[in-house]
C-alpha positions in Angstrom: 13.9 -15.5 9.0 16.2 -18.8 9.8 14.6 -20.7 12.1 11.3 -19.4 12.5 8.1 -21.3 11.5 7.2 -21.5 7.8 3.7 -21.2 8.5 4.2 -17.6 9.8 3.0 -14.5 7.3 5.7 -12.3 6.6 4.7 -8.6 6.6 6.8 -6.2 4.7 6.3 -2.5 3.0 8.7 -0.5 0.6 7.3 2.5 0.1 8.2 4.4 -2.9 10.6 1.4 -4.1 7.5 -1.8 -3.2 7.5 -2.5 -6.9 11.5 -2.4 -7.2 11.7 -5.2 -4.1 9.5 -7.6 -5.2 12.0 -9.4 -7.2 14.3 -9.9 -3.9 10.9 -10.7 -2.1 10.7 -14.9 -2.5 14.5 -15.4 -1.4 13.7 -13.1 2.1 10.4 -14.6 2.9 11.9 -18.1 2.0 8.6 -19.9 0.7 6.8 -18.2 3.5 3.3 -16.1 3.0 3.2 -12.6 3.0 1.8 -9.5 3.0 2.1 -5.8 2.2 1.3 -3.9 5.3 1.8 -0.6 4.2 1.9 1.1 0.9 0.2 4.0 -0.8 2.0 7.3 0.6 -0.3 10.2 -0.9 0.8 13.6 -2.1 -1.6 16.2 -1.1 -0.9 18.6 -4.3 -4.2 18.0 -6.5 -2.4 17.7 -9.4 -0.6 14.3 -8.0 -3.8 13.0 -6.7 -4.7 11.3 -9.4 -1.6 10.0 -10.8 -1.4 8.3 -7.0 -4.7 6.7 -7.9 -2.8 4.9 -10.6 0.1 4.1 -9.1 -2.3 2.7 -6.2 -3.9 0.4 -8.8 -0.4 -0.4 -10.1 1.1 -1.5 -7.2 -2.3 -3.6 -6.0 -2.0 -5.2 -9.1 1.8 -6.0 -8.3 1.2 -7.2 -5.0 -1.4 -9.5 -5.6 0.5 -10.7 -8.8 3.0 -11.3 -6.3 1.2 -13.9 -4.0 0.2 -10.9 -1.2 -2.1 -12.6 1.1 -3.7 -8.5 1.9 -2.3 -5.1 1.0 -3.0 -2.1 3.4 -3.0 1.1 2.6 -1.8 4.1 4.7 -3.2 5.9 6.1 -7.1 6.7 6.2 -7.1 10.7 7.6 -4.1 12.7 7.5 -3.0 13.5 10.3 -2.9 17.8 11.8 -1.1 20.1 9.4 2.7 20.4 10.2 2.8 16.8 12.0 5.0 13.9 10.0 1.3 12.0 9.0 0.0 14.8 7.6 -0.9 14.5 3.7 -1.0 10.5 3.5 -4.8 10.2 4.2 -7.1 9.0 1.5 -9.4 11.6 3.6 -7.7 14.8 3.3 -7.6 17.5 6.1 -9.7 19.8 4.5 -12.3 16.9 4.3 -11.9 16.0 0.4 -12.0 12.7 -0.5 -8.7 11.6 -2.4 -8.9 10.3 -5.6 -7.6 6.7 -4.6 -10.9 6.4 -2.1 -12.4 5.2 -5.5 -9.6 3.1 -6.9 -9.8 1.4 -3.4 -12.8 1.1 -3.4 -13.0 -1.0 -6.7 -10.6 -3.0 -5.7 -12.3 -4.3 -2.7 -15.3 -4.9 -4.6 -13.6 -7.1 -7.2 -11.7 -8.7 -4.9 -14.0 -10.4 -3.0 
């Protein structure tokens, strides 16, 4: 990021390591903002759905902790069965709801 301007926002995601890179995150952004623009990668057995409802608080929490200016998750619908965007939705295929919809949704409520 040498020599570009300090007032810029940094965007970043990690994925499944996010929490494990935000110790290395201040020395890449170098004093500059930032924000996570993509996190949350769902797992469409129900079983999973709700621990990824907890680990979607978890990792808000972290985020903001860490001085995120926004965190976005991905992806709103999933996309058609057998493509590479299928089961990430918070709005499953079948038309269920996700159990992170809620956790999301109490976030942005206390976060305003």
């Amino acid at each position: 990021l040498v020599g570009l301007p300090q007032d810029m926002v940094v965007g970043w995601h990690g994925y499944d390591n996010a929490i494990s890179n935000l110790n290395y995150l201040p020395g890449l952004v170098g004093g500059r903002r930032h924000a996570m623009t993509e996190f949350g990668i769902e797992n469409p057995n129900v079983g999973v759905e709700q621990q990824n409802a907890v680990a979607c608080m978890q990792n808000f929490q972290a985020f903001q902790q860490s001085g995120a200016l926004i965190s976005i998750w991905y992806q709103m619908h999933d996309g058609a069965p057998g493509t590479k965007q299928n089961d990430f939705g918070i709005h499953a295929w079948d038309g269920h709801w996700r159990p992170v919809l809620k956790v999301l949704q109490t976030l942005a409520n206390n976060t305003k």
